[in-house]
N, C-alpha and C positions, 0 to 999 in steps of 0.2 A: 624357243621363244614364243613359237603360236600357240605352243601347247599351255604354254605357262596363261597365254592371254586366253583362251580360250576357257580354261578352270576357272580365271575370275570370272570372266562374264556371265559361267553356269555358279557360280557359288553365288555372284550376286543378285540373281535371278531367284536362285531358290530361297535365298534368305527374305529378299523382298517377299515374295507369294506365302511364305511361312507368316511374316512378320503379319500381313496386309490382309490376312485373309483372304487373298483372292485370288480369280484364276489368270491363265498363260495372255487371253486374249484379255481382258477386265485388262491387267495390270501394264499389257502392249500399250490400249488404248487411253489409261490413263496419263505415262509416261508421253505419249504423244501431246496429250492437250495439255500436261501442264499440272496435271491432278492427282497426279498418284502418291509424291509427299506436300502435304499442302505449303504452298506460296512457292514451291520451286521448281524451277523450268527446267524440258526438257532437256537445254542446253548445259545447265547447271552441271545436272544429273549424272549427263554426260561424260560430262567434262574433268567431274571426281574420277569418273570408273576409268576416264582416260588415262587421267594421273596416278590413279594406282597403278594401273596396267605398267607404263611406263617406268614406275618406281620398285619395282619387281622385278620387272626384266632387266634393269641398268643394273641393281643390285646384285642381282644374280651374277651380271655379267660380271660384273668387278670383282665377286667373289669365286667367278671359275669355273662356275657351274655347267656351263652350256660346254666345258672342255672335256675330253674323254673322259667319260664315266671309270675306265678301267684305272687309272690315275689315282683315284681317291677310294677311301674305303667307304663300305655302306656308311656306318657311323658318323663319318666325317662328312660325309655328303646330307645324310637327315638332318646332321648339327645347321650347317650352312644354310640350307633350305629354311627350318625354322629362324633361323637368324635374317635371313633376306627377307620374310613373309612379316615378318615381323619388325623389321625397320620399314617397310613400305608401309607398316599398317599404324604407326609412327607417324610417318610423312602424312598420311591419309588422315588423321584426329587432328596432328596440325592444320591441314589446309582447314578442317570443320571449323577449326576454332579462329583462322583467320576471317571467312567468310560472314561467319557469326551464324553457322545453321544451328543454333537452338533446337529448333524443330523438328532437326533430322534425328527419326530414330535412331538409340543408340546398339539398340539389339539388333539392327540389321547391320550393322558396321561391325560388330563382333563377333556374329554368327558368321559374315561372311569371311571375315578375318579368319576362323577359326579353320572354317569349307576348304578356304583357301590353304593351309596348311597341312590340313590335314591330306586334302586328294593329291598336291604337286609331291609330299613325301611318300606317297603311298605309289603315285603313277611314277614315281622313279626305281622305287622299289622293284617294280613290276620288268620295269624298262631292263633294270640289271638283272633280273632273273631270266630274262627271256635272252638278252646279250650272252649270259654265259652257258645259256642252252646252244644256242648257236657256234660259243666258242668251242663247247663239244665235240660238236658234230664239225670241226673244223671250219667254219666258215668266218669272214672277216676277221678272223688271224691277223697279227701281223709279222713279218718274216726279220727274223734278225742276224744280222752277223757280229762277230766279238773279235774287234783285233786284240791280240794279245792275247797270250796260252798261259800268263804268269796267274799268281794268287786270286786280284781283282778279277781279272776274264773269267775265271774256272768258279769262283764266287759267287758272280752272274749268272752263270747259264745255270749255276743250280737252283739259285733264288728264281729264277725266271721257271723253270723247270718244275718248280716247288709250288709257284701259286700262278693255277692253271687260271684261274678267273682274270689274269692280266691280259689274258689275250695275246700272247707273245710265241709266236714257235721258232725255237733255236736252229739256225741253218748251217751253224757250223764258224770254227774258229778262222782266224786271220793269221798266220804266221807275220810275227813284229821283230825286227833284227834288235839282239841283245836283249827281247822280250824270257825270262828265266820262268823255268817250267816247275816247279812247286811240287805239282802232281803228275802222274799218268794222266797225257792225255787218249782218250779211246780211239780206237782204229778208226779213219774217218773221220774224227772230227775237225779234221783240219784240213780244208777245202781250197786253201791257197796263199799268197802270200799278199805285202800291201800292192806289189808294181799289178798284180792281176783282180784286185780288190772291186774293182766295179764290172770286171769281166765275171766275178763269181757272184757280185750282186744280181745282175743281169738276167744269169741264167739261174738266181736260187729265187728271183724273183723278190726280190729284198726290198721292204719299207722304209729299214731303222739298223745304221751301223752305230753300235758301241767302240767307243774308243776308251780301253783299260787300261796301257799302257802310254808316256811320256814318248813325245813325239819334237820334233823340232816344229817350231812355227812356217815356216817354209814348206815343208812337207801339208802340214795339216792347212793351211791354206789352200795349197794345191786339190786337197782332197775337198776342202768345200767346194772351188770351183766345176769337179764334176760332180758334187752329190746335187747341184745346183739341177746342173744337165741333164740327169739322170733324175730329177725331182724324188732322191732318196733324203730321207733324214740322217742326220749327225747328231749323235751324243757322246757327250765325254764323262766320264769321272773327276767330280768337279776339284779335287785337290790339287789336279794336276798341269793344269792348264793356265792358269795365272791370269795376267790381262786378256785373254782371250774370253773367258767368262764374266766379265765387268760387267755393270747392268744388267746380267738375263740373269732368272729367278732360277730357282732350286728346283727341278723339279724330282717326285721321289716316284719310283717304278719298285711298287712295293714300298720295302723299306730299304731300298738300295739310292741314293741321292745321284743327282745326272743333272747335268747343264746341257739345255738343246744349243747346239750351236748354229743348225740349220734344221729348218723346218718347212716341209711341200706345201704349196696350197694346194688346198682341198674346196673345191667349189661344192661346200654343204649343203647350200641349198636349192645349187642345180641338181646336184643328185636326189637329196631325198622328193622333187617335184618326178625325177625321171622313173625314180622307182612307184611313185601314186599311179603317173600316169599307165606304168606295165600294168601294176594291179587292176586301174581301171576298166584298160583295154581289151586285156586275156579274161576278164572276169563277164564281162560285155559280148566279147568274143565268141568263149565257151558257152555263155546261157541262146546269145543268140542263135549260135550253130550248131546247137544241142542236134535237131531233126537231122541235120546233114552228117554230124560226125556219124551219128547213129549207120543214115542211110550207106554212109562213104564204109563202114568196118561190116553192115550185112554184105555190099557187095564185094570187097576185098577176098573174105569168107566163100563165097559164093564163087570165085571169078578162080581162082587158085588153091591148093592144098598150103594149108601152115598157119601160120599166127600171123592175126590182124595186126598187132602193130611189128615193128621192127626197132628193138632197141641197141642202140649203142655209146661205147666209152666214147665221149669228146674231152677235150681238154678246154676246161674252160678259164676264168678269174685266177692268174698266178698261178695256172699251169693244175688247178684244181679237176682231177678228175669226176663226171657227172655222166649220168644217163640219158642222153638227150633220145626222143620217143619219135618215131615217124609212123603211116600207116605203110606196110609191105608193099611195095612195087616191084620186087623182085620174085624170080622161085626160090624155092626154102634152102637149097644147094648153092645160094650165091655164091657165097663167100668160097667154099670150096672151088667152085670156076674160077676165081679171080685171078686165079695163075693163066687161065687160057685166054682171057682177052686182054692182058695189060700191052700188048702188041695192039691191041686197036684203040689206045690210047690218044686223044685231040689235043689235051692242054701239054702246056711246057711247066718243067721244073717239078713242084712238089705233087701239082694238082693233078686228080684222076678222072677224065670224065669222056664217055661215049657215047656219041650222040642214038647209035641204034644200037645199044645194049642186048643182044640177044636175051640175056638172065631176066632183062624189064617184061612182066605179064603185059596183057592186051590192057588190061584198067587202068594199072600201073603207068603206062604211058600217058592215060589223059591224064589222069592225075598228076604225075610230076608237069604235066604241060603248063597246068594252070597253079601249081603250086598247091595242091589241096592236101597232099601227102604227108605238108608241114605245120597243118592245123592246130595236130595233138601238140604240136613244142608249145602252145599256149601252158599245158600245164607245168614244162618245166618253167616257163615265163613266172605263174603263180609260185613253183618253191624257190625262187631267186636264183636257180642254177643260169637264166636266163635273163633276156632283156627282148622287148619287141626291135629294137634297135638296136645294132653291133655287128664289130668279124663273126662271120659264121664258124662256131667251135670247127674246130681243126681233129681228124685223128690222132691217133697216137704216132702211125704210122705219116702221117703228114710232119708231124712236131720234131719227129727223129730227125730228119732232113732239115730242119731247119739251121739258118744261120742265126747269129748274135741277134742281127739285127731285126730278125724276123718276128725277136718272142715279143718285141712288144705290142703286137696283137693281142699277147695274151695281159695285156696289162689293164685290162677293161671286162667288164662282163658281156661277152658273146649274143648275138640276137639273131630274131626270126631274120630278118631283113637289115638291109645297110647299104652305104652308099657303093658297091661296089654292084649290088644286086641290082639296083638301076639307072647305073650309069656303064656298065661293063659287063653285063652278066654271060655275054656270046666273046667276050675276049680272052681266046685260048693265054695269056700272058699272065703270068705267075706273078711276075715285078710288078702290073700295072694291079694285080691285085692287091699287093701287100702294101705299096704308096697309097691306095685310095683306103686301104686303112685306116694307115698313121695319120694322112689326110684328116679322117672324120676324126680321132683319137684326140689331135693338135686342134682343132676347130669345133670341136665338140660344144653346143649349146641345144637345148629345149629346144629353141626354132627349128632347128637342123633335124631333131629328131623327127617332126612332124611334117615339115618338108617332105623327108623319107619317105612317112609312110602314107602323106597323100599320091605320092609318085609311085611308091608300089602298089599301091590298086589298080593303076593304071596299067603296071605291068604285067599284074594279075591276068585280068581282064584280056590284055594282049595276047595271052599266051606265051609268052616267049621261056619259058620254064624248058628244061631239058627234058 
């Protein structure tokens, strides 16, 4: 919707300056006094570009637009877009002809109509070419499960399987009692049954259960009430369900038809503010601390034999494997020692940490002291493996050990810092790490995040880094 507003206000700007001959500030300072179309006030002015603004974005919304991209085809989506740009631009001659602007040029109301059309089709275009670059490379997937092994389930996962730009990855089928199996299903694919169904969502890290087969309402009640819980999505095939689907629209996954029966909130536009802000921050970050990254990887170099940074597997967003990047604190044989100190072991449970690590170099020590070691994760922050704020990515060898209830840490994208880093970070206690998690996860807002990270400079500063 900002994006949408934001194109007018540039399509109208440039049509004005095209139309008006004249320049950026000329035509600021005209708009201001009153002079830039003659007899019509700034407020006027205003007040048109408000109501289009306004008449585009409600349009849109009504027509869908602003709902998952992967839903609609290119085609369908450019149709709509011209069709919403173009009833607002409707609304927008009418109000002219209410007012009685005579005088308003009609070539800037056209050009901009046109600006307008033409950049929100194009900047969507862009939008789903970059999306299904992402879907590639496996990222913001979303995870599915298929109760039901009969004709429609096996249907499914091919049609899903089939059109990769949906964005959908098959996690595997649901065993449905009296559900009849049509085909071979493959080794594996069948990951459990319905009484274990949010025990297999849990741990496949699941967004969206399809429901194929015919269910008693009793059952499938019972099932919205934990997909609720568990803020998983419910779909059915909509022939099957009867008065359960009353009122809610059609919607089509491909060309496969599905009634949403429940659907997560998703706080959109807390997220897309928390992702500006990572970008901001790591970008800020890095150009400021260029000189130090610099200084901090000569002496690394300098201080020890081996490689400046130290890379390793974390598990991060749904259990997503990433490269998270540190500068080396340790000798290059760490990992190989790692069997002879786990006896000098401080935390309980999953976590591994000593506070006089013999493997940690002389630099290495200041540096994890004051946290500088964790600089470089600014750049996984920039490729979205990251966030400045979250659970600190867990290894592999931490995730194995995990219980049910632990992965949903992994249900958020992983960060430099988080509420556990300063409010607990000397608390040998596993449990009180994984609660001040879920903690931040359940209470999660923009305030909170900043909160954080004005309290982790403090902690910086303090030293208190292992």
């Amino acid at each position: 919707m900002a994006l949408d507003a934001v194109t007018v206000l540039a399509a109208a700007v440039i049509a004005t300056l095209y139309k008006l001959h004249t320049g950026p500030v000329a035509g600021a300072e005209g708009l201001w006094n009153g002079t830039l179309i003659r007899s019509r006030s700034m407020g006027i002015l205003l007040a048109l570009l408000c109501g289009f603004i306004f008449s585009l974005v409600a349009t849109s919304r009504r027509m869908n637009l602003y709902f998952p991209t992967r839903l609609n085809s290119y085609l369908h989506e450019q149709r709509l877009s011209a069709q919403a740009c173009f009833t607002s631009g409707l609304l927008l001659t009418g109000a002219l002809y209410i007012i009685r602007a005579d005088d308003m040029p009609r070539t800037i109301v056209l050009v901009t109509l046109g600006l307008v059309t033409i950049a929100v089709g194009l900047r969507r275009l862009i939008y789903r070419l970059l999306m299904y670059r992402r879907f590639d490379r496996g990222l913001e997937t979303r995870n599915v499960l298929i109760v039901g092994t009969g004709y429609e389930g096996q249907a499914l996962r091919r049609h899903l399987d089939s059109i990769r730009h949906l964005g959908y990855t098959f996690k595997g089928f649901i065993e449905f009692p009296g559900s009849k199996r049509h085909f071979a299903v493959g080794a594996g694919d069948v990951v459990g049954s319905l009484e274990t169904l949010f025990q297999n969502a849990r741990q496949q890290f699941v967004d969206e259960i399809f429901f194929t087969t015919p269910c008693e309402r009793g059952t499938m009640k019972g099932v919205l009430e934990q997909a609720r819980a568990y803020g998983i999505d419910v779909r059915v095939v909509p022939e099957m369900y009867g008065s359960l689907g009353w009122n809610t629209p059609i919607e089509y996954i491909g060309h496969f038809p599905t009634i949403p029966l429940y659907r997560g909130h998703v706080p959109e536009v807390g997220l897309v503010l928390k992702r500006a802000l990572d970008i901001l921050l790591s970008s800020v970050a890095l150009i400021v601390l260029a000189p130090v990254l610099l200084a901090i990887a000569i002496a690394v170099k300098l201080d020890s034999p081996g490689p400046v940074f130290y890379f390793s597997e974390r598990f991060g967003k749904k259990g997503r494997v990433f490269r998270c990047v540190k500068f080396r604190t340790m000798v290059r044989d760490a990992e190989m020692r790692r069997a002879d100190v786990l006896h000098m072991n401080e935390r309980d449970g999953v976590l591994f940490k000593i506070s006089n690590d013999p493997r940690v170099t002389r630099l290495g020590r200041f540096l994890r002291k004051y946290s500088l070691d964790e600089l470089p994760q600014f750049f996984n922050v920039l490729r979205g493996d990251m966030s400045v704020v979250g659970p600190r990515p867990p290894l592999a060898s931490e995730v194995r050990e995990y219980k049910l209830d632990h992965l949903r840490r992994l249900d958020v994208t992983p960060g430099i810092t988080g509420l556990w880093q300063v409010q607990a970070r000397q608390n040998p206690s596993f449990d009180s790490y994984i609660s001040l998690d879920v903690a931040y996860i359940d209470n999660w807002t923009i305030w909170l995040d900043l909160k954080i990270i004005v309290r982790t400079i403090g902690v910086v500063f303090a030293g208190t880094g292992s």
